[in-house]
C-alpha positions in Angstrom: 4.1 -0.4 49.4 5.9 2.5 47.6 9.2 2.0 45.9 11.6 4.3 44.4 14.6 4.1 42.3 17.2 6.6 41.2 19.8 5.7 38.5 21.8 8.6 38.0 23.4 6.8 35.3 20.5 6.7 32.9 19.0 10.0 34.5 15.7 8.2 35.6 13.9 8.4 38.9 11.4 5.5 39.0 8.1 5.1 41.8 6.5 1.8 41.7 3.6 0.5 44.2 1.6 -2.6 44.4 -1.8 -0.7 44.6 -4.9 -1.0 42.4 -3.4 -0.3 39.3 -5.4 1.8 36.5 -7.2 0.1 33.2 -6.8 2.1 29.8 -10.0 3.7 30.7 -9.2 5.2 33.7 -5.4 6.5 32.6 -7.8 8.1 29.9 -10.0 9.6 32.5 -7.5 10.2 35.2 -4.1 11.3 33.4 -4.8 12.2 29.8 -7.8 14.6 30.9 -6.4 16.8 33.4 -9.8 18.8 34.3 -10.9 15.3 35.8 -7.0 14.8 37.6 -8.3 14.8 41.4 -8.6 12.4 44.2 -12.2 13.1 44.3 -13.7 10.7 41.9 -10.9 7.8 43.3 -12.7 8.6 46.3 -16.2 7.7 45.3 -15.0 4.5 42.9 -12.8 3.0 45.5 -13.9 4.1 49.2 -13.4 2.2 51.8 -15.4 2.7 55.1 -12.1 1.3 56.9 -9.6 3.5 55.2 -11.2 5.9 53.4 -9.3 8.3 55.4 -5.8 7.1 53.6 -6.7 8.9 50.5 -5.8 12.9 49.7 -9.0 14.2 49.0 -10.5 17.4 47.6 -6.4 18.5 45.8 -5.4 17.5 42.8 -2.7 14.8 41.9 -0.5 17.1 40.5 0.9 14.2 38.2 1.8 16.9 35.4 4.0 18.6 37.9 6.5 15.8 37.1 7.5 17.7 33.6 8.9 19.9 35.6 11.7 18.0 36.3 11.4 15.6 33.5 11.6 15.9 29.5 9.1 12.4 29.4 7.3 10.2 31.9 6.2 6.9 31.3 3.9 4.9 32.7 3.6 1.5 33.3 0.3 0.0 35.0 -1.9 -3.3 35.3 -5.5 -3.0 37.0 -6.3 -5.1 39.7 -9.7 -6.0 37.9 -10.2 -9.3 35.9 -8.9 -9.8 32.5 -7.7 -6.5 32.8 -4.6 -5.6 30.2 -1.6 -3.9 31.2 -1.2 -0.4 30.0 1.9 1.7 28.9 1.7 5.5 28.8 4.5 8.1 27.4 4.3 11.5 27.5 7.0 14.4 26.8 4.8 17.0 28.3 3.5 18.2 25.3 -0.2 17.8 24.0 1.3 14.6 22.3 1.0 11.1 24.1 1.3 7.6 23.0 -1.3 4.6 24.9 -0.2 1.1 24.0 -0.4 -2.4 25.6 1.8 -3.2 28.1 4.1 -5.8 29.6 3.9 -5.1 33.3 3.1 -8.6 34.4 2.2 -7.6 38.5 -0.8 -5.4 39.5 0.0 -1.5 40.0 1.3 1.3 38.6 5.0 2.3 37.8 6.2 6.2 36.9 9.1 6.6 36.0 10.6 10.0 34.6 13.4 10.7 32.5 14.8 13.8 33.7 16.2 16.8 32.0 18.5 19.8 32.6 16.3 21.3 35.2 15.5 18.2 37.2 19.6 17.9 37.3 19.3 18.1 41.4 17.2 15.5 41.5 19.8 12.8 40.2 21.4 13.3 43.8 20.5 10.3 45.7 20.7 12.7 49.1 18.2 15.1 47.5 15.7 12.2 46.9 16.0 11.2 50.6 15.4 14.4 51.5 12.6 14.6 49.4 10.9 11.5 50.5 11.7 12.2 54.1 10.1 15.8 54.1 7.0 14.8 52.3 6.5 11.3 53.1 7.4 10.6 56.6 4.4 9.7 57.7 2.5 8.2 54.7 0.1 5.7 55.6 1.8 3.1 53.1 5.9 2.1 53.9 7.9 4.0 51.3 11.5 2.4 50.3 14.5 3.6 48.6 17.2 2.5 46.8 19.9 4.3 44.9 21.0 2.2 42.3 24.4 4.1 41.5 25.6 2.8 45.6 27.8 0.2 46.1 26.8 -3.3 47.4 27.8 -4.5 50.8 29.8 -7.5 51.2 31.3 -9.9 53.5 35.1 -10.2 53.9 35.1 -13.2 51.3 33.4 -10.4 48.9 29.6 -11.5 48.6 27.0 -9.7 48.0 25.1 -9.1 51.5 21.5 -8.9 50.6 19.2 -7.1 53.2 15.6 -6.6 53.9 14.7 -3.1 53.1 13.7 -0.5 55.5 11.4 1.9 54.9 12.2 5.6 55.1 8.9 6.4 57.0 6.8 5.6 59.9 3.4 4.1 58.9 1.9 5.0 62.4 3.3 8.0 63.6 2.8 9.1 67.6 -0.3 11.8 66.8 -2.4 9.1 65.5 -2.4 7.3 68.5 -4.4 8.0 71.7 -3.0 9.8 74.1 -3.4 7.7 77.2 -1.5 4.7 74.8 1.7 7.2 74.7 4.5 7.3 77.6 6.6 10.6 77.6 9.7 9.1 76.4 7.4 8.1 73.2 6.7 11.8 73.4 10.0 13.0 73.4 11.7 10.5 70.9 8.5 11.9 68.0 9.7 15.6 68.7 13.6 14.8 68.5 13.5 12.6 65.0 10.4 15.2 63.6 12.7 19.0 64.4 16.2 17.9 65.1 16.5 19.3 68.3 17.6 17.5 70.8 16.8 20.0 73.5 14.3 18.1 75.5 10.5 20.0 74.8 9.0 21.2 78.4 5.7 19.9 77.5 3.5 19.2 74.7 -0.4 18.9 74.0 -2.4 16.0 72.4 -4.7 17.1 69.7 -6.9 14.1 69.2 -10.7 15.3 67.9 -13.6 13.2 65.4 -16.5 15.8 65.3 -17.4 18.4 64.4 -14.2 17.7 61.9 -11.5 15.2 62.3 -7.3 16.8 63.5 -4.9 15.3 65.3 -1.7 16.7 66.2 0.6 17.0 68.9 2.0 20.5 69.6 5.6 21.2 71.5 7.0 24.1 73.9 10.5 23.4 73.4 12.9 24.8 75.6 14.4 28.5 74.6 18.3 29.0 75.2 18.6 32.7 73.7 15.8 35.6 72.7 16.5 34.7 69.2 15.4 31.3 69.7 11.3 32.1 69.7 11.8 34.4 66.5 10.7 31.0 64.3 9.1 27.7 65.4 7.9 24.8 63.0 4.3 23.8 62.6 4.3 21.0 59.9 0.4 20.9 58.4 -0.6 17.8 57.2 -4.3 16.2 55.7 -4.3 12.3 55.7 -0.3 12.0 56.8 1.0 13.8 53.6 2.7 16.7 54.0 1.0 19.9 52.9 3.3 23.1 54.2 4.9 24.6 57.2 3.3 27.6 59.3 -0.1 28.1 57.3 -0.6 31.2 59.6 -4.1 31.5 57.6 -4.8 27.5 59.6 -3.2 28.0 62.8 -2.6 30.9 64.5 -0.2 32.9 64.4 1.6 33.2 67.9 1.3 29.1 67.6 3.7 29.5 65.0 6.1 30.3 67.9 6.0 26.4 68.9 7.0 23.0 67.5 4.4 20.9 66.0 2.6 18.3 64.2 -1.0 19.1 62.9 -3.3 16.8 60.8 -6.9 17.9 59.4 -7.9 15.7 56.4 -11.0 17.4 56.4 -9.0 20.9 55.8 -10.0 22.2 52.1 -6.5 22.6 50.2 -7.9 23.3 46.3 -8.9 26.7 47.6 -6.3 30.2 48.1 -4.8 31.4 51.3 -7.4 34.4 51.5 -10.5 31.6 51.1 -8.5 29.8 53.9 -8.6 32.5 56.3 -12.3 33.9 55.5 -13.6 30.4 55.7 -15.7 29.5 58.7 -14.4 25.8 58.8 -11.0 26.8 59.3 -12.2 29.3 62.0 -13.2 26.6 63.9 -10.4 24.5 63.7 -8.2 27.9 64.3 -10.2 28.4 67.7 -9.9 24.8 69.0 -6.4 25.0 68.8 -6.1 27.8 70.6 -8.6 26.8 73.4 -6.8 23.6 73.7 -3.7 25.7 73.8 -5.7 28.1 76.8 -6.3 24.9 78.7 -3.4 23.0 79.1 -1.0 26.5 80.2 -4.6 27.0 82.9 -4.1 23.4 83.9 -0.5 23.3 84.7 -0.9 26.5 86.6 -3.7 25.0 88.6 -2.1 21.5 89.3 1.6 21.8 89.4 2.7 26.2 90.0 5.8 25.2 90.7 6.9 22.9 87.5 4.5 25.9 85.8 7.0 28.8 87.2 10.2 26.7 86.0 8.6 26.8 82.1 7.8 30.4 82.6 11.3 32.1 81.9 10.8 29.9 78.2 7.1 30.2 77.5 6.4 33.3 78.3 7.2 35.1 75.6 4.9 32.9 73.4 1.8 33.2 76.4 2.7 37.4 75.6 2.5 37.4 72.2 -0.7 35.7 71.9 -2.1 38.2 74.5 -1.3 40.6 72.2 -2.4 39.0 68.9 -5.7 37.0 70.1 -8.0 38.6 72.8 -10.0 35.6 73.3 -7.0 34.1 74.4 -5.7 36.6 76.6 -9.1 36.7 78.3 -8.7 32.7 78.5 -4.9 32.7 79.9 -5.2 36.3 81.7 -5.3 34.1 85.6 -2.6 32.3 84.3 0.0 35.4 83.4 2.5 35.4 85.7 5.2 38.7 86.7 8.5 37.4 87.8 10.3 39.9 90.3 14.2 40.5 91.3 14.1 37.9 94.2 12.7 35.0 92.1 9.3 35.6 93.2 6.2 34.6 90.9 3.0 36.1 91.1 0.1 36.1 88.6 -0.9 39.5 87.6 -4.5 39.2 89.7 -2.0 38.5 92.8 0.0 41.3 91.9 -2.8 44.1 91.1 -5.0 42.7 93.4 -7.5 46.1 94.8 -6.4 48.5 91.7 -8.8 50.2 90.6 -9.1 53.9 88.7 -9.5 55.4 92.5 -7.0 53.2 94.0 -4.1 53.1 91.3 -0.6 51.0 91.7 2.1 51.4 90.0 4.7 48.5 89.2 8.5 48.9 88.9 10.6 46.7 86.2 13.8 46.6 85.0 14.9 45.3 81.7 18.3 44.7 82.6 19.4 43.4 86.1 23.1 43.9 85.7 22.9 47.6 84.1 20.0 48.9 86.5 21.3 47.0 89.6 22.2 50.1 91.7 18.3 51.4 90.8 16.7 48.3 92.0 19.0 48.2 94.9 17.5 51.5 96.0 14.1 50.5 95.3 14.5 46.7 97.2 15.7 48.0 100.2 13.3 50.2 101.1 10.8 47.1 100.3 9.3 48.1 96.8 9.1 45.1 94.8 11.1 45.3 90.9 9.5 42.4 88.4 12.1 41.9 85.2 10.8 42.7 81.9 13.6 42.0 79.8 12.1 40.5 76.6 11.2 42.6 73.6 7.5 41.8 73.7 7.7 42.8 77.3 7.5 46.7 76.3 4.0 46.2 73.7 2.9 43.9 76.4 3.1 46.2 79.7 1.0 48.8 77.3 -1.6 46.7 76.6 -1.9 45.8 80.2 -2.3 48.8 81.5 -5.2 49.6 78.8 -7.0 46.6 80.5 -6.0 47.1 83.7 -7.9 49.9 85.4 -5.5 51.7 87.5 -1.8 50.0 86.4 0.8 51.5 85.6 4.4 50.5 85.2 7.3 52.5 85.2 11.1 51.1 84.8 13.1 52.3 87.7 15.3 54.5 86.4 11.9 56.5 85.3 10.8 57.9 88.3 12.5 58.7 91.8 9.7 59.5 93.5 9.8 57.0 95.6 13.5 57.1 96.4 13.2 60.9 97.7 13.4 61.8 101.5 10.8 63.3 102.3 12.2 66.4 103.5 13.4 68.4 100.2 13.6 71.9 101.9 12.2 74.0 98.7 13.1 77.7 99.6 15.3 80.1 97.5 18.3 79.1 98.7 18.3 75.6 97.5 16.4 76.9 94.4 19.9 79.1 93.7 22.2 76.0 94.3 20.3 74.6 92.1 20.1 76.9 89.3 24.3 77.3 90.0 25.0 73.6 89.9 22.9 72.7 86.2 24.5 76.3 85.1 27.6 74.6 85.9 26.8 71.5 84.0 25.8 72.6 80.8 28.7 74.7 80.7 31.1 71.5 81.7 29.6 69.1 79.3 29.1 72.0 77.1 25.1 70.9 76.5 22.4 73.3 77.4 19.5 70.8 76.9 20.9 68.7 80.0 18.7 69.1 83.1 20.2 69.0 86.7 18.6 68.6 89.9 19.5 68.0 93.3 17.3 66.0 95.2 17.6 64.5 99.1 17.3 60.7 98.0 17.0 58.0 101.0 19.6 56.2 100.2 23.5 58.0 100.7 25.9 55.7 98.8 24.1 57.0 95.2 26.2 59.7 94.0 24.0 60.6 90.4 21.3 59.0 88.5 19.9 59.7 85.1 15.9 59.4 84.6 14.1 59.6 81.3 10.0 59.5 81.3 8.3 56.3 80.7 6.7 57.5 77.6 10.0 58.4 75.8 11.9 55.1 77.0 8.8 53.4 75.5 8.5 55.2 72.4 12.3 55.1 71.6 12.1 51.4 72.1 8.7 51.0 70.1 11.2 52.6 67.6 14.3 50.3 68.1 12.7 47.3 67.5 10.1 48.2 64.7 12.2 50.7 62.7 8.9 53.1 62.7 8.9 54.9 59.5 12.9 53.9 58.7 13.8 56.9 61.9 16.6 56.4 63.9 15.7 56.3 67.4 18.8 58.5 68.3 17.1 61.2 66.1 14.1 61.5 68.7 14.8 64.5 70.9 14.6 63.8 74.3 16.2 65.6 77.7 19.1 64.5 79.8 17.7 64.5 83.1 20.8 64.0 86.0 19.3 63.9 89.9 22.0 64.6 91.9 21.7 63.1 95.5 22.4 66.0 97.9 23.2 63.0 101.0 26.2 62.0 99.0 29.9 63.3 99.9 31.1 63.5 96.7 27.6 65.6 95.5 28.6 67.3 98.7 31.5 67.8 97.9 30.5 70.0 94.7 28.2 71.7 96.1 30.1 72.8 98.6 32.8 74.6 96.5 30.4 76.0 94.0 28.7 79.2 95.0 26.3 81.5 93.0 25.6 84.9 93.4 23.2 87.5 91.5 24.4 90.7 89.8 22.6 93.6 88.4 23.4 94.5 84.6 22.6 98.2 84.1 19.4 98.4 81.6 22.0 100.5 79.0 24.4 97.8 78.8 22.4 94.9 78.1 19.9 97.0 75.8 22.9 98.3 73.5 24.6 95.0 73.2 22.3 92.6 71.0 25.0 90.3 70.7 25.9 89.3 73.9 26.3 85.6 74.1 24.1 84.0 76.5 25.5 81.3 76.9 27.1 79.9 80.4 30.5 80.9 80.2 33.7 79.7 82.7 36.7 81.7 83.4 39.6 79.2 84.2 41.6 81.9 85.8 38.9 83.4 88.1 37.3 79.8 88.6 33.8 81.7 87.8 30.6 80.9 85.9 29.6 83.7 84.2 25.8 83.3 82.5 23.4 85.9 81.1 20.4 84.3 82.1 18.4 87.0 84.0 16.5 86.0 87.1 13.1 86.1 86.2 12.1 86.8 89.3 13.6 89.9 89.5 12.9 90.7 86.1 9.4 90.8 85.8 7.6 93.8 83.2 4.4 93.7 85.4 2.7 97.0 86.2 2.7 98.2 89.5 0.7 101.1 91.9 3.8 103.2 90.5 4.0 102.5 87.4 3.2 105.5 84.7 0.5 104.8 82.0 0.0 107.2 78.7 -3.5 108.6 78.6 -4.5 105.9 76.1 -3.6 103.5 79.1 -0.3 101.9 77.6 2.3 101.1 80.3 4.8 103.7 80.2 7.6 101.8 82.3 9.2 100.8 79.0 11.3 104.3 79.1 15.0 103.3 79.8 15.0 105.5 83.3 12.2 103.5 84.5 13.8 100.1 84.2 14.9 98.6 86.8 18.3 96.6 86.3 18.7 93.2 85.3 20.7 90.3 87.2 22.7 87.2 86.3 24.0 84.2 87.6 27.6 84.3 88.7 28.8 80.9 89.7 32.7 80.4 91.5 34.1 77.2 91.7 36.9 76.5 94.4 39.5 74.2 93.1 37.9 73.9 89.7 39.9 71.1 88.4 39.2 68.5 91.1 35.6 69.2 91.1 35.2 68.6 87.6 37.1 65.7 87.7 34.6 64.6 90.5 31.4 65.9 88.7 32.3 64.5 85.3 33.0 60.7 86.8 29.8 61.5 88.9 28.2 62.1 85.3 29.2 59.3 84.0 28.5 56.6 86.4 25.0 57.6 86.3 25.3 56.9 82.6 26.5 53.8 83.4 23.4 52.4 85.3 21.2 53.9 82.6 22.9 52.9 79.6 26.4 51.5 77.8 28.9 54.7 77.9 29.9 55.4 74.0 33.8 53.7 73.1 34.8 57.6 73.1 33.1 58.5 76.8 33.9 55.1 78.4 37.8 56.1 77.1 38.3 59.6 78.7 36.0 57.6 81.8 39.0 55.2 82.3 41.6 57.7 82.0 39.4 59.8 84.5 39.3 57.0 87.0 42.6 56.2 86.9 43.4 59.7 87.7 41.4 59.6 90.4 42.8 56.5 91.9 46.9 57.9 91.1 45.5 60.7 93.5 45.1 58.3 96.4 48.7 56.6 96.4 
């Protein structure tokens, strides 16, 4: 037994045991020279076949760390050994030390430390308890406590009331027993007194192994309530039921570190660095079962229970993606196990979902990665039965990427990406709609007043979707690769990309525009547009002739190739750059009929499709709600 006492009164912190005790000798050997301060030598004197387990092998003692906290330490110890004398030791960390004869009359050792200014914490009789209880929870010897600056408890009449006391640890704790000896609530008691969480776990694993190296363990999925909750899990690493450190990512890897857990390898070298740690073949190994055991248990609960499996997914999958990512052997051992969950609840793996793609026969999946925001796009999509799986984690964006390297033929796309799908298939391409066209995005930039934004009107199948805004796959992805990672310190915002609007020509209030815009062609005479350089070219409107003037030529009717009548100097250059051989030049001239409703109409039009793609800016969403009720003051 290990017993400690704190009197803050006297500034001493005092750890006695009943153990072997040392003989003047061996506090020679093992505290006064400090090359020979290990476990390792303890090990060979006093093994025990039964137990030999119990002791912290191949570390040091670290019994000079105590002047680190303390101006002196003494010791007090008696051997176990016949006619043995009792020994007393004081050091003040110096090179100094005194060794006389003792009056410790009972057999083992007693340390007690004196502290100083810097060891000032340590007085607290809550920061010893949470000392003990951090390192010593689960020592193999029942550790007690005792505060000596507390008050008594007593009985009404005032006595003393003098109890038994407990120890602050658990001799036995749940990993070192076998599996098939442990009921679930034993399970879930360990993992609520070990993390403080007293969210039940979803399931755990076992770790119980003897050769080719001895670990037990027990490792937790706990249950996630936000995004922010898998950013940090707890893996406590111990060697013989001492506690070593949290998250060795160089022991156990690191998308494990994502979980909840109890690990304990005495055979796990600890007098070596971190880099040693993670070159070392031995540690590999032990690295590698984890993970397989890891593999195994997610492949068996898919196997034997889908449908307890799919109600884990929405909290495990983000640790299953991660290790994907990070560990290939695992991906290629959990790959059948992957699942993709869609808008209607549905689970698939991805083998049921990508079942036949190959490079000649490629499929490509549609996600969203917010239902709420994207709900008119996967509306569209759903109803003319094209599936939409949800992708709303971060991990979900390096994850799809990575897929689709190993997937031959897979592609994903997030629905407001690509609208090819959505179109009717009857787009009528001729010059007419080419003109309306060209007139309506003239009429755009010039309204927004931004010439980069691209307009298009498009026949989708659906009629109740006035607008929508698409932005390519690889730009969304790139942009969020940026978001999350802060690549190179940019700002995401700074990465050009192009408003893309698709108006749908089978909705009224697109209809509506359209029909009171119309566009027309006018020649420029060649002397006019040659002698003014500084004409601006930018779409212009007139309020009071409800007209878009632009200087944008047609190119069609502005081409400088040579034709059969075309005049070429002897040395064969093309003569036909001679003003009176030019032919004139046209622009765009756009009228608008009742100018003021129609941009009323296009500009909330403009910004629902916003809406659906993205959050509107506090400015826009401002004039958007004094627009809209506009519109609906127009209706009363």
């Amino acid at each position: 037994m290990i017993y400690s006492f704190l009197d803050p009164e006297n500034k001493t912190l005092t750890f006695k045991d009943n153990g072997i005790g040392m003989t003047a000798e061996e506090v020679k050997k093992y505290i006064n020279q400090i090359a020979f301060s290990g476990a390792e030598d303890f090990i060979n004197m006093y093994k025990d076949k039964n137990d030999s387990d119990q002791i912290i092998g191949h570390f040091g003692l670290g019994f000079y760390s105590a002047f680190m906290v303390a101006n002196s330490v003494e010791i007090k110890t008696l051997s176990y050994k016949n006619d043995s004398e009792a020994v007393h030791w004081n050091c003040d960390g110096g090179t100094e030390f005194s060794m006389d004869l003792g009056d410790k009359k009972d057999r083992g050792t007693e340390i007690i430390l004196h502290l100083g200014d810097e060891g000032e914490e340590f007085t607290k009789g809550y920061k010893i308890r949470e000392t003990l209880n951090k390192y010593c929870s689960f020592m193999p010897y029942p550790v007690y406590f005792e505060d000596m600056s507390d008050e008594p408890k007593k009985d009404e009449e005032g006595n003393v009331i003098i109890e038994d006391p407990e120890s602050i640890n658990d001799t036995e704790p749940l990993y070192t027993k076998q599996p098939n000896s442990c009921e679930d609530d034993d399970y879930k008691k360990f993992y609520r007194e070990t993390f403080l969480d007293y969210k039940e776990p979803l399931f755990w694993i076992h770790l119980n192994m003897d050769y080719p190296f001895r670990l037990k363990g027990i490792l937790y999925f706990p249950k996630l309530n936000t995004e922010f909750d898998t950013l940090e899990g707890q893996i406590k690493l111990y060697n013989s039921q001492v506690f070593v450190a949290e998250n060795i990512k160089e022991v156990i890897p690191e998308f494990l570190l994502l979980l909840k857990g109890v690990i304990d390898c005495p055979d796990l070298p600890l007098n070596v660095s971190r880099s040693f740690l993670q070159n070392d073949g031995f540690v590999k190994k032990i690295s590698d079962y984890i993970t397989k055991k890891v593999a195994d248990k997610i492949n068996g609960l898919q196997k034997s229970d889908r449908e307890s499996y799919e109600s884990y997914w929405d909290n495990i999958h983000p640790f299953i993606k991660f290790g994907a990512l990070k560990d290939e052997k695992f991906f290629d051992r959990v790959k059948n196990s992957i699942l993709l969950k869609s808008t209607s609840g549905k689970y698939e793996t991805i083998e049921e979902k990508t079942a036949g793609v190959n490079k000649d026969n490629e499929k490509t999946l549609y996600y969203a990665t917010d239902e709420t925001q994207q709900s008119q796009y996967i509306r569209m999509l759903t109803e003319h039965e094209i599936d939409v799986i949800v992708l709303d984690h971060n991990i979900d964006n390096p994850f799809i990427s990575s897929l689709e390297q190993k997937v031959e033929g897979l592609h994903f796309k997030r629905v407001d990406a690509d609208i090819s799908d959505l179109l009717d298939g009857d787009q009528n391409d001729n010059e007419e709609n080419s003109t309306s066209n060209e007139a309506v995005e003239k009429y755009y930039k010039s309204l927004l007043k931004n010439d980069k934004i691209k307009v298009e009107v498009q026949t989708l199948k659906s009629d109740d979707v006035s607008g929508m805004i698409v932005l390519s796959e690889e730009n969304r992805r790139m942009q969020d690769m940026m978001r999350q990672f802060s690549v190179g310190g940019l700002d995401p915002s700074m990465m050009p990309t192009e408003t893309h609007l698709i108006l749908n020509k089978n909705n009224k209030l697109v209809d509506f525009i359209l029909g009171n815009i119309s566009a027309e062609y006018v020649e420029i005479e060649p002397e006019a547009n040659e002698d003014d350089k500084s004409v601006n070219t930018e779409t212009q409107v007139d309020s009071k002739e409800n007209t878009v003037d632009t200087e944008n030529t047609n190119t069609a009717a502005n081409t400088n190739s040579s034709t059969d009548d075309e005049k070429t100097d002897e040395d064969g250059s093309n003569n036909n750059d001679s003003k009176e051989d030019k032919k004139p030049e046209k622009k765009l001239k756009i009228h608008v009929k009742d100018k003021k409703t129609v941009d009323m109409v296009a500009s909330q039009i403009y910004d629902l499709a916003r809406m659906s793609h993205a959050p509107l800016e506090p400015t826009a969403m401002t004039e958007f709600i004094k627009r809209s009720q506009e519109i609906m003051s127009k209706m009363l």
